[in-house]
C-alpha positions in Angstrom: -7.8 24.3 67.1 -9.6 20.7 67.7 -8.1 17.7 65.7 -9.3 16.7 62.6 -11.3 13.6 63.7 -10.6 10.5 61.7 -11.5 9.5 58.3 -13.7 6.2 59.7 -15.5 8.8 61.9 -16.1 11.2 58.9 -17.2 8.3 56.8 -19.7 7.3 59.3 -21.1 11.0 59.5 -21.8 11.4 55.9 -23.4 7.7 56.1 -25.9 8.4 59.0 -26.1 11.8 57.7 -27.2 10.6 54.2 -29.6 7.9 55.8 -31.1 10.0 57.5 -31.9 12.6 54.6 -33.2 10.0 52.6 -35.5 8.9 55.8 -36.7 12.6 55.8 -37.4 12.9 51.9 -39.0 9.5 51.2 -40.6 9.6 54.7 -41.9 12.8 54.4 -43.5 12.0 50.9 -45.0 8.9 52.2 -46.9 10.8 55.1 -48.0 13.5 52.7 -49.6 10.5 50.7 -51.3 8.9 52.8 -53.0 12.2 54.4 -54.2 13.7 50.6 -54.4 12.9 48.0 -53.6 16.5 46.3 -50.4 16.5 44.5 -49.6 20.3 45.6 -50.4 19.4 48.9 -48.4 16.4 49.3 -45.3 18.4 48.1 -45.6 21.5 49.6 -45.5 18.7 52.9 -42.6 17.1 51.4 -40.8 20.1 50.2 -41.2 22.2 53.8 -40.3 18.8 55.3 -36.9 18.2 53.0 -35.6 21.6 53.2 -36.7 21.1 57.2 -34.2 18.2 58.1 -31.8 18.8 55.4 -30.7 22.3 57.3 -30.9 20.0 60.4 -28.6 17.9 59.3 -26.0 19.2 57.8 -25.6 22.1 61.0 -25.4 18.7 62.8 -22.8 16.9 60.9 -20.9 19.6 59.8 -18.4 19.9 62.3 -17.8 16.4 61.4 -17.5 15.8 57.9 -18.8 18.9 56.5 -21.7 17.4 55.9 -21.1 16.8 52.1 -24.1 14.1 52.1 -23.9 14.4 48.2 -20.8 12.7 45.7 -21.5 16.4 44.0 -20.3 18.5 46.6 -17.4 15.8 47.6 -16.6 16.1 43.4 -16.4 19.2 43.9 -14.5 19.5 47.0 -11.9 17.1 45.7 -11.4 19.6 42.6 -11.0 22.0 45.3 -7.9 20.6 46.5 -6.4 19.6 42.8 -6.9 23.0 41.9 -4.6 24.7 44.8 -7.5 25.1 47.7 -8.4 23.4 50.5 -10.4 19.9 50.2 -10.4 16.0 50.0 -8.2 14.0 48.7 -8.7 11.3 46.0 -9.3 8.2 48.4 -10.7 10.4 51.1 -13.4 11.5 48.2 -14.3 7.8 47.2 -14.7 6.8 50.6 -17.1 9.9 51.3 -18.9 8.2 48.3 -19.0 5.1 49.0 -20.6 6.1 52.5 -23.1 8.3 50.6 -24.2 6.1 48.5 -24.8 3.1 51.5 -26.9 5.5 53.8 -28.8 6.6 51.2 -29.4 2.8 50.2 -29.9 2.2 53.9 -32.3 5.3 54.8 -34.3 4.1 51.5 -34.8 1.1 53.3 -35.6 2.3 57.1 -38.2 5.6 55.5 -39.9 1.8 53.6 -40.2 -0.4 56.9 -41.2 2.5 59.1 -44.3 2.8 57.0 -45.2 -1.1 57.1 -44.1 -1.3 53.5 -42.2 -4.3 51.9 -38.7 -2.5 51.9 -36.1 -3.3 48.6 -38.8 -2.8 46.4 -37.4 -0.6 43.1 -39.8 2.1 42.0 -42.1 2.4 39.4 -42.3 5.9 38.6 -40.2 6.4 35.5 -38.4 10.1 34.9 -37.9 10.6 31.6 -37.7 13.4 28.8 -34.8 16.1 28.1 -36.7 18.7 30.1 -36.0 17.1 33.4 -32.6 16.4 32.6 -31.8 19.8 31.7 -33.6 20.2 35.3 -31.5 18.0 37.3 -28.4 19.7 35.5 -30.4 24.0 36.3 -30.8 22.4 40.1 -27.3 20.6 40.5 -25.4 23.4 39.1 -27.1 25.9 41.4 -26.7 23.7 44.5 -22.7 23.7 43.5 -23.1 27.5 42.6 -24.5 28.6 45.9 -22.4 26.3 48.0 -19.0 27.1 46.1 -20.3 31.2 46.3 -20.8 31.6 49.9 -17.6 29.5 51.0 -15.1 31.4 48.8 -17.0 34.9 49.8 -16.2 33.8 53.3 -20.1 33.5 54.1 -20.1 29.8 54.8 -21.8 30.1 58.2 -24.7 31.0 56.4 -25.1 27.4 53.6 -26.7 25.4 56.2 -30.3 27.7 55.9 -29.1 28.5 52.2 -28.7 25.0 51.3 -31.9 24.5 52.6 -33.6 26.8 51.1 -32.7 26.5 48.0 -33.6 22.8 47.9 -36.8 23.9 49.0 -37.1 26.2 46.1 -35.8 24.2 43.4 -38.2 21.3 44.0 -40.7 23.6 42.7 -38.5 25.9 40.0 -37.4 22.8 38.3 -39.0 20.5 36.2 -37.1 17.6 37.4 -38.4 17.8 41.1 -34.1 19.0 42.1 -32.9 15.7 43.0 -29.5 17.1 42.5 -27.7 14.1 44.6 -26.4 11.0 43.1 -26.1 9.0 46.5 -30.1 10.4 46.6 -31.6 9.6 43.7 -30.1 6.0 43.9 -31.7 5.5 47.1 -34.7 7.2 46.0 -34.8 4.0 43.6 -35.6 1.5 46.6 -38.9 3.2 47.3 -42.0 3.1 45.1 -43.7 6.1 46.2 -44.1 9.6 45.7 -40.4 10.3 45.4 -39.2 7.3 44.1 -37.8 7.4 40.7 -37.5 3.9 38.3 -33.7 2.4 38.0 -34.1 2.8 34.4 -34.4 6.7 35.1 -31.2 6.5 37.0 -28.4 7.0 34.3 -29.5 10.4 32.3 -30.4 11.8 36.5 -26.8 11.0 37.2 -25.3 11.9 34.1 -27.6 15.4 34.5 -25.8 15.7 37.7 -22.7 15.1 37.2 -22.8 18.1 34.4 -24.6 20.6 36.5 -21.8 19.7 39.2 -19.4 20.8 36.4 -21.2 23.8 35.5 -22.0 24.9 38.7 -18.1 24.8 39.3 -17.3 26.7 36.0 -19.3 29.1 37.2 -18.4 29.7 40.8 -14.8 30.0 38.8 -15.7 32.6 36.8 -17.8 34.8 39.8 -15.8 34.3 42.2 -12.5 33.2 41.3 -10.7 29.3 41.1 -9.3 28.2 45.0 -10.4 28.7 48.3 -8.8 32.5 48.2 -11.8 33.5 45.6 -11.2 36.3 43.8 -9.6 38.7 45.7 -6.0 37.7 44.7 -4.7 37.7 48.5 -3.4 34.5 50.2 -6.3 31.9 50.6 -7.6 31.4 54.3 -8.5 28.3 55.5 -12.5 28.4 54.6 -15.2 25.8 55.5 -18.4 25.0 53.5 -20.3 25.9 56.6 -18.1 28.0 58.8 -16.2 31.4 58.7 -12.9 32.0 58.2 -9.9 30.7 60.5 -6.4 31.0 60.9 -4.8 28.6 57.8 -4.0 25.3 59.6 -1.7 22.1 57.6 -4.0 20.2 55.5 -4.1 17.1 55.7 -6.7 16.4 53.1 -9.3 16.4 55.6 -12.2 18.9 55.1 -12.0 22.2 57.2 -15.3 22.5 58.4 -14.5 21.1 61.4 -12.3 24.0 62.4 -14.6 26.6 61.0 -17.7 25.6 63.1 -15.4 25.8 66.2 -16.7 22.7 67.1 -16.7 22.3 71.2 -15.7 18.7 72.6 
């Protein structure tokens, strides 16, 4: 079994991995802009092109970091490990966060300049009403649902395409658009376009997010049983978010995924 690489190393992952997510969602919606103007058509483009990269992504940072790009999923990971299973720990969690939340800042930002726009500029296009909230919380929840599901059936080789399909999905089943990432949808506030969303919209999104985090948790508890063991009631393997199962191995508070994807050197 490869070492665990380090924590500065993971951090950087979820950092570039985040930036360039954000590239690919406000990018995306930027192009689909400025070649119609036909709402349906412009996110159909962005959607395709979202659920695209995002499945790109995290099957390329996942033997990494596990590709959490998204404070939910680390949340949830970290709850993971309080709760008996495998996971982050507390400051391993916040720096995952922190790093989220800077790429998504910085990919904002790059996704802004590549399009000869003024980059820093907050957007305009306020989200408001308890219909999307209760959106954001139907679309986090799943994401958490779905993620939390597959790894503790011992399917997780198969939530890279699930993940992204579901995103695609969800951006049209939901009234909210399924931001369902806090690092996201602050970055998405540094772009005035398409997928922007106003910083006055920020604090019932994350709030919205942090519940269906919760939720989507609760649930995966009550399907499938609390830990990484499920519910099967046998001694927990070692399971990845994207990976199969392995041979347990010392945790060291580092997330498994590495191990699961077999990562070669």
């Amino acid at each position: 079994m490869t070492a665990q690489p380090s924590l500065s190393r993971r951090a950087a992952a979820e950092l570039i991995g985040t930036a360039g997510l954000l590239v690919v969602v406000i990018g995306s919606g930027l192009k689909a802009a400025e070649l119609s103007r036909d709402t349906g058509v412009a996110l159909i483009a962005n959607s395709f092109a979202s659920a695209i990269g995002l499945g790109l992504i995290i099957t390329i940072f996942g033997p990494l970091s596990g590709a959490h790009l998204n404070p939910v999923v680390t949340l949830t990971s970290w709850w993971s490990r309080r709760t008996g299973g495998e996971g982050l720990g507390g400051r391993e969690a916040l720096v995952y966060t922190v790093a989220q939340s800077a790429g998504a800042i910085g990919g904002a930002l790059v996704a802004e300049v590549m399009f000869g726009r003024t980059p820093g500029t907050f957007a305009t296009q306020v989200r408001d009403g308890g219909h999307l909230l209760i959106g954001e919380v139907v679309a986090t929840a799943g994401l958490v649902l779905l993620i939390q599901g597959l790894g503790r059936t011992g399917r997780g080789r198969f939530i890279p395409p699930a993940v992204a399909a579901y995103i695609a999905a969800a951006i049209w089943f939901t009234s909210s658009g399924s931001f369902a990432n806090p690092a996201g949808t602050i970055g998405r506030s540094f772009s005035d376009s398409f997928t922007g969303i106003a910083p006055e919209s920020l604090p019932g999104f994350l709030g919205a997010q942090l519940v269906g985090g919760i939720l989507g948790l609760a649930l995966a508890a009550l399907l499938f049983g609390s830990g990484a063991g499920g519910g099967t009631g046998s001694r927990p393997r070692s399971r990845s978010r994207f990976g199969r199962s392995v041979k347990p191995a010392p945790v060291d508070g580092a997330s498994p995924a590495k191990a699961a994807y077999e990562t070669v050197r």
